[in-house]
LOZA-928559 format. One record per residue (C-alpha): x, y, z. Coordinates in steps of 0.001 Angstrom, whole numbers, plus 500000, padded with zeros to 6 digits. Example, Ala and Ser with C-alpha at 12.3 -4.5 7.8 and 13.67 -1.06 7.14 Angstrom:
# LOZA-928559
512300495500507800513670498940507140
***
This chain:
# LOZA-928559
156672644096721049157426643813724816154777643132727450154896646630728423153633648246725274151269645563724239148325646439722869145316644510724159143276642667721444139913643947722964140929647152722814142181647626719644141886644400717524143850646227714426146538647483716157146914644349718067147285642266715175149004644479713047151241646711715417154628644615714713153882644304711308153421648510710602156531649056712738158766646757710227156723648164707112158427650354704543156185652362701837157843651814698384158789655381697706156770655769694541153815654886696288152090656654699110150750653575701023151713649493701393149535646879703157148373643610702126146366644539699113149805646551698014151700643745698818150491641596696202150004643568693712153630644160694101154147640924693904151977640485690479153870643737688869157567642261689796155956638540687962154504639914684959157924642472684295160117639778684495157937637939681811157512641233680094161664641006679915161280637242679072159132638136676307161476640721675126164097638443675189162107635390673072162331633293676026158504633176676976155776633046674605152276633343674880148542632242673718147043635090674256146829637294671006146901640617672107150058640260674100152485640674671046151524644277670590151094644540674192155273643832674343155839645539671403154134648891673448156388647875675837159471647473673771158766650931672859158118652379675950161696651311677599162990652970674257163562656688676535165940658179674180163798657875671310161223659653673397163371662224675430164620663374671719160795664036671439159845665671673928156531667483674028157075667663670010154686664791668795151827666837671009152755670206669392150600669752665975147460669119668349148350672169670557148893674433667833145402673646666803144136673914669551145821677585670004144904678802666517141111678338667124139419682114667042136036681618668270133082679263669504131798678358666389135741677635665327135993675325668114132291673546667257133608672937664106136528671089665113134936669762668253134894665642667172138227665280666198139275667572669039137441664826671236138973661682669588142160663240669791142053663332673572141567667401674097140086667855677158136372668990676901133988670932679534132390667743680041133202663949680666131035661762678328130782657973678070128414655293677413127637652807680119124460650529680637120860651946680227119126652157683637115662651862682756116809648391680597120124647391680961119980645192677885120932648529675982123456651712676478122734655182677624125358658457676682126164659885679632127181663347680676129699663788683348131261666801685392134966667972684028138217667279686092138855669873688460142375671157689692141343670174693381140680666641694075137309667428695758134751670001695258134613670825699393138544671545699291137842674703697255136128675876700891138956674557703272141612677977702345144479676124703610144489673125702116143115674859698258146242676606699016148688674515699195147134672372696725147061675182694130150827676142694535151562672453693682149703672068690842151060675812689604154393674536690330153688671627687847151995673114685634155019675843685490157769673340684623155294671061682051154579674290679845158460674919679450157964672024677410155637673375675046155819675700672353154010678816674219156997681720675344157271682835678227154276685511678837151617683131677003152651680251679558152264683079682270148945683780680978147417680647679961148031678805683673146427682080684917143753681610682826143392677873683683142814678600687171140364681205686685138632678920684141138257675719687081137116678484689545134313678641687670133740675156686774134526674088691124131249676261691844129022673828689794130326670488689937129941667357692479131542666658695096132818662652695649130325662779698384127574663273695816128722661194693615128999658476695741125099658636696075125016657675692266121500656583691882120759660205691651123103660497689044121020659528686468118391661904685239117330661021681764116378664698679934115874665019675910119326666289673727117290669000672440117154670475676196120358669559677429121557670715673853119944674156674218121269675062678096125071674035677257125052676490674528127284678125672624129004674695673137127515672751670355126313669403672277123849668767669422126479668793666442129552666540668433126770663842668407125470664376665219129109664196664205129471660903665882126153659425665446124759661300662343120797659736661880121776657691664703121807660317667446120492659441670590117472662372671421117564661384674955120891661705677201122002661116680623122812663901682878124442662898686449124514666606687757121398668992686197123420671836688547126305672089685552123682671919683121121516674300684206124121677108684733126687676183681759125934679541680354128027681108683227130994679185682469131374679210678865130071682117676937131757684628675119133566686483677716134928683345679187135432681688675658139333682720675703140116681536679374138315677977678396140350677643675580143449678296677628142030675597679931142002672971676980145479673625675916146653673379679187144283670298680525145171668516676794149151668588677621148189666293681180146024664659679237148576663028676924151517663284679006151750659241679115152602659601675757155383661637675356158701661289677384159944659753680718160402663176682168157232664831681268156005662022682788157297662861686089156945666233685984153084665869685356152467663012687844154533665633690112151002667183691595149441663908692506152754662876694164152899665816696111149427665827697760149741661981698060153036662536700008154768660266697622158574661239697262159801659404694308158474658789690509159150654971689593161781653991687408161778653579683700160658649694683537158130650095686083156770653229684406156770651449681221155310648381682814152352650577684501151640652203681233150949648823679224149014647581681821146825650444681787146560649760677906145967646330677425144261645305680738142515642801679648144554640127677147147382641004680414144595639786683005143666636782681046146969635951680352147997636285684426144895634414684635146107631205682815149265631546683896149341631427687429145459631357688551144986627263689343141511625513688493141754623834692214141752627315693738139130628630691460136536625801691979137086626118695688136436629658695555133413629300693411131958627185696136132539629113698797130541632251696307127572629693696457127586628846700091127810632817700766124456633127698458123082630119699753123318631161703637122326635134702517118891633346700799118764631539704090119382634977706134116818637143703716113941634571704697114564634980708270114611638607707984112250640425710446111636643759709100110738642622705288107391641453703548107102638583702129106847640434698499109943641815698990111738639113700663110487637059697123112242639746695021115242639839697185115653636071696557115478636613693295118085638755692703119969636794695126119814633668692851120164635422689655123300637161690719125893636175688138129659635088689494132901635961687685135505633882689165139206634218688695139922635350685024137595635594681952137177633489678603138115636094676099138716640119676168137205642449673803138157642175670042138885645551669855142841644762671706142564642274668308142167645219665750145294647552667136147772645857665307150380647851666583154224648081664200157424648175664531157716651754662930155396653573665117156823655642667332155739655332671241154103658405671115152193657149667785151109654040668906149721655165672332147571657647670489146091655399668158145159653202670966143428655900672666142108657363669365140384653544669045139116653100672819137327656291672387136194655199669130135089651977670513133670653948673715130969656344672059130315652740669233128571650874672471126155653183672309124775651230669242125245647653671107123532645562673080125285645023676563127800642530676628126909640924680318129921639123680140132441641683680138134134642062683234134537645552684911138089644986686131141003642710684931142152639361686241145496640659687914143637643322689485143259643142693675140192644362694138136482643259693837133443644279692888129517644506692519127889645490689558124570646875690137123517647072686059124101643382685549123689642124688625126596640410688389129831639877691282133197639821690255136521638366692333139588638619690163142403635873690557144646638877691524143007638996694995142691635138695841146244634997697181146808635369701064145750636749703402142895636862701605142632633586700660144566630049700587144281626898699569145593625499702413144919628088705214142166626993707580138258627790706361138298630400708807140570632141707357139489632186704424135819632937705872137522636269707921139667637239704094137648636965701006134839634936702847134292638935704106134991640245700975132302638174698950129524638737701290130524642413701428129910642570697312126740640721697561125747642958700009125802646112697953123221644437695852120910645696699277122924649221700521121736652381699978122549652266696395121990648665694756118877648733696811117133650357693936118069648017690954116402645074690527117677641603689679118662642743685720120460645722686848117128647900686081116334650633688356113318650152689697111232650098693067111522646829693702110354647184697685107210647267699337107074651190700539107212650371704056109508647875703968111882650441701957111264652502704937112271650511707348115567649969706044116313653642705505116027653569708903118307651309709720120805652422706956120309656000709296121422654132712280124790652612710477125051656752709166124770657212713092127241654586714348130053656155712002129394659561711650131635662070713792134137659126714390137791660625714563140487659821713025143895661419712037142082664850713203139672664517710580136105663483711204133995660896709115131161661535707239129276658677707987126536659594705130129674659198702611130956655703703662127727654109704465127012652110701558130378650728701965129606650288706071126059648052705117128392646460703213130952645347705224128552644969708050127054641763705799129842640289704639130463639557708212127503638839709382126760636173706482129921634664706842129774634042710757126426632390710272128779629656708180130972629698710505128429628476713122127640625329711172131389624143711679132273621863714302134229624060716987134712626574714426137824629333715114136172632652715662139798634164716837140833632640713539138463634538711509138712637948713786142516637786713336143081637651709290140134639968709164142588642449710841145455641151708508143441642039704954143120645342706168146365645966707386147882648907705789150981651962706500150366655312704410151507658747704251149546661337705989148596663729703559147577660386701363145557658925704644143768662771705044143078662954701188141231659505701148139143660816704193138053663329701939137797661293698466137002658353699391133322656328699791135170653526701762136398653843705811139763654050706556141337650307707049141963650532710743138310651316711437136802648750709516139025646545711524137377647557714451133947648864713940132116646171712272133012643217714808131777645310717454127747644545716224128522640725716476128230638899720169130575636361718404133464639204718554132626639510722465132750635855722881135781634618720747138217636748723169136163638236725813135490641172725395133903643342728354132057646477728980135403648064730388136793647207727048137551649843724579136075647759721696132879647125723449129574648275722470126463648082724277123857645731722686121181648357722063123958650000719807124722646883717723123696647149714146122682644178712321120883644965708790121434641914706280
***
């Protein structure tokens, strides 16, 4: 970059960092963005196909069970004349079902095997941790998928537009596939729209849903049971459960509930049913051929912006993964996830908790009874470093063959994760299960066990090294670990306690006092610009408290180093969130998305810090100054 054009680092810290780096960047064409967390998991997808192909080949071998029928899916999955012979053919038996089905009762009837054999339903239904006591499972009632990938795009006419005519467009080359003629394909997308217009007036939006500790409002199966009707809620789980039934389920949105009746009754019974045929083909597209394949991923693509549909090995690749996460995850885990990096990781996770016990007891707005329960959560907080011990036995029970065709053996392992799915309901919790696999590059806090989890898919640079400098690594993951801890206290984890219950856990004042400040971080973001579209800041704010700790933990380490490297720390900061994406991909994640757009939390959050004004400089004629009364400093 010459002199000329250089962008000052206390103007724009981002785009001085990262400027050279997004003009030499090129977005894989099956992919709508690239930065550093698509960088490596680039990286980890072009490692674990060429063992894949070594596996194939009998020159690699593993120790972890599940991975034989996790290459023999694959094996079959790279077998695309086999499955372009198919076609849509192996889903026609299910379809035909689905079509012959005359009325309400008809479909009740049918409705459990219709479930376990992945027809979509009016409502999303799974079985996650119990709220009021974590040690056991609740059912839970979701909204359906919707055509639009927001509720508040059904009120912007341009964009439900567009948006419409590519999913019509889709939806008019997938049904060519199927064994409808011409007029009934006419009529039955027809009737699917008509169908989710109906559904898009009582459903969530992400913004809701991103507030999820309203999303659980306990209400008895016999009342839930008799406002869903003529859908028969009561028999699918006395079908499942028989004596077993749970009497009391979780609803996340009452609003669906309350006004089912005016989107499935008997004048809307045919139009719904239209909608399931139609919603069951994308359902088990993955299943059938290469080319359906595309065709249905051909929606997504288009709003994300991305051009291109990946190529058979990757495709096959991204479908096993999917499949047999976990046994893949362990097995990246051991292979290429060093005990050296992980115990120096695992310290830095206790010096993080250590200085945030240190930082809760010097808090100025809490009590001392909540500042005693905030501790304790604090040191109960469980770590999961790296890669777990074992995955679920259920990836033990597949047993996949030979014979099976691909479309055969992907159904039976859905068939048996929804099996599996609705059977937790009768378990205890199993705190040790992880909520994302080992080659994953993400991270995450678990508010129902309390628990933080950093897979060994993430702990490569930028975001961490074993041999970059502490600061570094303090400004990459050092960030990202506070940042999870930190949603144990946001807006959300704030009201579950140190088992994952929910439960008022504050003193009422004190609880007050950080609304308040939670309003001001709601303040600081909300109305900022960016790519013509404004932020919410009431939608990204748990994420915002969250990032605002991680950084402000991790610079209070960074003062007990001897002449520590603050423009160190500021710098690969910048580089984790580096990032080049599509437009139409960057403007649908301003609308989808609970988490600010990379470049801004680059350079919002060091802005609250005098360390960030000190390490280059930074004055009030600076464009990434901000005047100390505006500073936000919460945890």
């Amino acid at each position: 970059m010459s002199k000329k054009n250089e962008v000052r680092i206390q103007d724009d810290l981002y785009q001085a960092i990262n400027a050279e780096w997004i003009k030499g960047a090129k977005i894989p064409s099956d992919m709508p963005v690239t930065g550093s967390f698509m960088e490596i998991d680039r990286s980890i997808e072009e490692t674990l196909m060429a063992d894949f192909d070594a596996f194939l080949k009998g020159k690699k071998s593993s120790d972890v069970p599940a991975m034989a029928d996790a290459v023999r899916l694959y094996k079959k999955a790279l077998d695309n004349g086999a499955r372009e012979n198919a076609g849509m053919k192996p889903l026609f038996p299910l379809l035909d079902k689905i079509k012959a089905i005359k009325s309400i009762d008809e479909y009740n009837a049918n409705c459990k095997d219709l479930l376990f054999d992945r027809v979509a339903m009016p409502f999303t239904f799974d079985v996650i941790e119990d709220v009021t006591d974590t040690s056991k499972r609740a059912f839970m009632i979701f909204d359906p998928q919707t055509i639009l990938p927001d509720k508040t795009l059904y009120d912007n006419t341009a964009a439900k537009t567009m948006m419409m005519l590519f999913f019509k467009k889709m939806m008019k080359k997938l049904l060519k596939f199927s064994p409808l003629d011409k007029a009934e394909q006419k009529k039955y997308l027809e009737d699917t729209i008509a169908f989710d217009e109906l559904i898009s007036k009582k459903v969530l939006s992400r913004a809701e849903m991103s507030d999820f500790v309203k999303l659980f409002n306990p209400m008895s199966l016999a009342e839930v049971a008799e406002k869903v009707l003529p859908y028969d809620l009561k028999g699918l789980l006395n079908k499942i459960y028989g004596d077993k039934t749970p009497q009391e389920v979780n609803v996340t949105n009452p609003t669906i509930i309350n006004g089912f009746h005016e989107i499935l009754n008997e004048n809307t019974f045919e139009i719904f049913l239209h909608w399931t045929y139609v919603w069951t083909i994308l359902k088990n597209a993955e299943a059938l051929s290469k080319k359906i394949i595309d065709v249905a991923n051909s929606y997504t693509n288009a709003i994300a912006g991305v051009k291109k549909n990946p190529d058979l090995k990757k495709q096959a690749y991204r479908l096993v993964t999917a499949l047999y996460d976990q046994p893949i995850g362990i097995y990246y885990g051991r292979m290429y996830f060093g005990e050296e990096a992980k115990a120096d990781v695992i310290k830095l996770v206790h010096t993080i908790i250590d200085t945030y016990k240190l930082r809760m007891q010097k808090n100025t707005f809490l009590s001392e009874a909540t500042k005693e329960r905030a501790l304790l959560k604090l040191s109960t907080m469980k770590v999961k470093m790296g890669y777990p011990d074992h995955y679920d036995e259920l990836f033990d029970t597949l047993k996949l063959t030979d014979e099976e065709s691909y479309f055969d053996a992907v159904k039976k392992i859905w068939r048996r994760n929804a099996e599996d799915k609705f059977e937790r309901l009768l378990k205890p919790t199993d705190f040790t299960e992880w909520g994302m696999p080992a080659h994953m590059i993400n991270a995450m806090y678990d508010p129902f066990k309390n628990d933080i989890t950093f897979p060994a898919g993430i702990l490569q640079k930028p975001f961490y090294d074993l041999h970059q400098k502490y600061e570094e690594n303090l400004g990459g993951i050092g960030i990202i670990i506070g940042h999870e801890i930190s949603h144990a206290f946001d807006t959300n984890g704030s009201h579950f306690d140190e088992n994952g219950c929910k439960r008022d856990w504050w003193q009422e004042e004190d609880f007050k006092k950080f609304e308040a400040l939670a309003k001001n971080m709601v303040e600081q973001w909300d109305g900022v610009e960016y790519h013509g579209v404004k932020i919410r800041g009431d939608f990204v704010v748990g994420e915002n408290i969250a990032d605002n700790g991680g950084m402000a933990v991790t610079i209070d380490i960074m003062h007990t180093l001897d002449n520590p490297d603050f423009k160190a720390y500021f710098i690969n900061d910048a580089k984790v969130w580096r990032q080049k994406a599509k437009e139409s991909y960057t403007k649908l994640l301003l609308t989808i998305d609970e988490h600010s757009p990379a470049e801004l939390r680059t350079n919002i959050p060091p802005r609250n810090f005098k360390e960030w004004y000190e390490a280059f400089d930074v004055k009030e004629t600076d464009k990434m100054y901000l005047a100390e009364d505006k500073r936000i400093n919460i945890w």
